[in-house]
C-alpha positions, 0 to 999 in steps of 0.5 A, spaced: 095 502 536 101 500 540 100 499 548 107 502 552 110 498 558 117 501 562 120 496 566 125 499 572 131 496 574 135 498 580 142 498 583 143 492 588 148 490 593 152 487 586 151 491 581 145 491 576 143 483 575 144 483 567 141 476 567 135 477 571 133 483 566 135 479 560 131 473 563 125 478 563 125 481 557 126 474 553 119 473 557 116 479 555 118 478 548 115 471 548 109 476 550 109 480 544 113 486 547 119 489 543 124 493 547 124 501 544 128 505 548 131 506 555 131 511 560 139 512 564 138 517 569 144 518 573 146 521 580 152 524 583 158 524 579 155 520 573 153 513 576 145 510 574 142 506 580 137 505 575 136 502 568 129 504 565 126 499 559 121 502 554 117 496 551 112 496 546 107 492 543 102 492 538 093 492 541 089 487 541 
């Protein structure tokens, strides 16, 4: 059995900041969680102002 989590990231005033989110995944994975898949939706003319992140890790 596995539990799910789905981080969400957003666009800022400069862009996605990668090492924040590389940061918080290195903590999670530290936590047992393991990136499975991630979510780009986007809007207008193809741009994403938001990056999902699919997480998994195993119960108990």
């Amino acid at each position: 059995m596995f539990e799910h989590k789905v981080l969400k990231f957003t666009w800022g005033w400069k862009g996605f900041d990668y090492a924040a989110i590389e940061n918080e995944l290195n903590d999670l994975g530290a936590e047992g969680w393991e990136t499975v898949g991630t979510i780009v939706p986007s809007v207008g003319a193809g741009q994403s102002i938001e990056i999902g992140v699919i997480l998994k890790r195993a119960r108990g």
